[in-house]
N, C-alpha and C positions, 0 to 999 in steps of 0.2 A: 165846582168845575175843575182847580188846581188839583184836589183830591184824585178825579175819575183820570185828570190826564195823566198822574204818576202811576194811578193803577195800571193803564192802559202800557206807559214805558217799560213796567215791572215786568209786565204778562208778556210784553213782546220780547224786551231782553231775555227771558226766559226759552220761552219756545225760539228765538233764530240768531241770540246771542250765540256766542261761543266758550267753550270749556277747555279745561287741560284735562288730563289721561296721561295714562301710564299701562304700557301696553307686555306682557311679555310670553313668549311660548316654552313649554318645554315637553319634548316628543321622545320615547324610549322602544326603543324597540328589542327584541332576542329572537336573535334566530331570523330576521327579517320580518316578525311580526310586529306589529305597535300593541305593546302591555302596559303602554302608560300615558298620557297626555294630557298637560293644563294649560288653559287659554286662560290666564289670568288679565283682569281690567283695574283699575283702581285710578281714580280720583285721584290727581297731583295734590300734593298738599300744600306748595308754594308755588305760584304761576312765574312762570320765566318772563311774561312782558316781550319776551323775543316773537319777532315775524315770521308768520308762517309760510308753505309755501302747497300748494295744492297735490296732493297725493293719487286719492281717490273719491268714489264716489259710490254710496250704498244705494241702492234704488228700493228701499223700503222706506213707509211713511211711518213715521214717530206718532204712536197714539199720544191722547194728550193725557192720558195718567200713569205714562210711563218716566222716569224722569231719563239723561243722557245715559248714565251708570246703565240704566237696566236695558235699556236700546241696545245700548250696545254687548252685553251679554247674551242677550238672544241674538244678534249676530253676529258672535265669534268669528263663527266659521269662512264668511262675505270679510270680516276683517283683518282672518288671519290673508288674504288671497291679499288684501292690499299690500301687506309691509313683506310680503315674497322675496322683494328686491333687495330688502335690508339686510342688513349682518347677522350670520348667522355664525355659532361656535359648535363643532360638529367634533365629538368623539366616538370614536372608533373600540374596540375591545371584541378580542379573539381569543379563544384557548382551542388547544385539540388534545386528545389524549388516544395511545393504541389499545385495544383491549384484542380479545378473540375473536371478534367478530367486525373487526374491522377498526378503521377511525374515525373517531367522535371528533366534530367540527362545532364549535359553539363562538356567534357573536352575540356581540349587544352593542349598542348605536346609542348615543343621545343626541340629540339635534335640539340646541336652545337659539329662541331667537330672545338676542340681550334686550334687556329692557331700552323703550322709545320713548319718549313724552309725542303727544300727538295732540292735535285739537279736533272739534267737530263741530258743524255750525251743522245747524237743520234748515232745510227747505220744505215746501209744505208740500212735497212727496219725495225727498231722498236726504242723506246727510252726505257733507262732504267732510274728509276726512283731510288733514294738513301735517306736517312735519315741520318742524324747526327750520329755518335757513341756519346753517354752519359758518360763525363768525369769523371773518377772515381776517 
C-alpha cells in the first residue's frame, strides 16, 4: 500500500509538478530578411528555489510520453509569443557603397532575447508558463 502511494506521488509530481528552464532567442536578419534564428530550451542545472510569478499560458495538452524539455520545443514558437515583453538586445549594422549604377544599401539586424530562467507546471490541457519575481 506505502509502495503504490509513493508510486502514485512520483507520477503526479511528475506530470503537474513544476520545472526550471532556460529560455533564449536569437533572430538575424540582412537586408530585412531573417537568415538566421534559434529558439534554444534547456534544462536549468541549479533551481533558484525563488518564487514564481505567472506569465502565460500554452493551451496545448502535454502527451504523457513526452517529458517538459520536449513539450516545450515543439512549442517554441507559442513560447517565444510569451517572453515578447521581456528584454531584448537589438543590434543594428549598415554599410553602403557607390558603384555605376547606383547605391548599394546593405543591413543586417540581430535581435537576442537574453537568456530567462522560467518555470512550467502542466495542467491536464495547457501548461502555465512563470518567471522569477525580482528580489527587492
Amino acid at each position: 500500500m506505502a509502495r503504490n502511494f509513493c508510486l502514485l506521488i512520483l507520477l503526479i509530481s511528475n506530470l503537474f509538478g513544476s520545472e526550471e528552464f532556460i529560455f533564449w532567442v536569437k533572430i538575424s536578419t540582412k537586408n530585412h530578411i531573417i537568415n538566421y534564428e534559434n529558439f534554444a530550451v534547456s534544462k536549468a542545472m541549479v533551481l533558484t528555489g525563488l518564487e514564481d510569478e505567472f506569465l502565460c499560458e500554452i493551451d496545448e495538452q502535454k502527451d504523457t510520453k513526452d517529458s517538459a524539455l520536449d513539450y516545450l520545443n515543439l512549442h517554441k514558437e507559442k513560447l517565444f509569443e510569451c517572453f515578447l515583453s521581456q528584454k531584448f538586445k537589438v543590434q543594428d549594422f549598415y554599410a553602403h557603397s557607390q558603384n555605376s549604377k547606383g547605391i548599394n544599401l546593405h543591413t543586417k539586424t540581430d535581435t537576442t532575447l537574453l537568456p530567462i530562467r522560467f518555470t512550467i507546471k502542466f495542467k491536464p490541457n495547457s501548461a502555465i508558463i512563470g518567471v522569477f519575481k525580482i528580489k527587492e
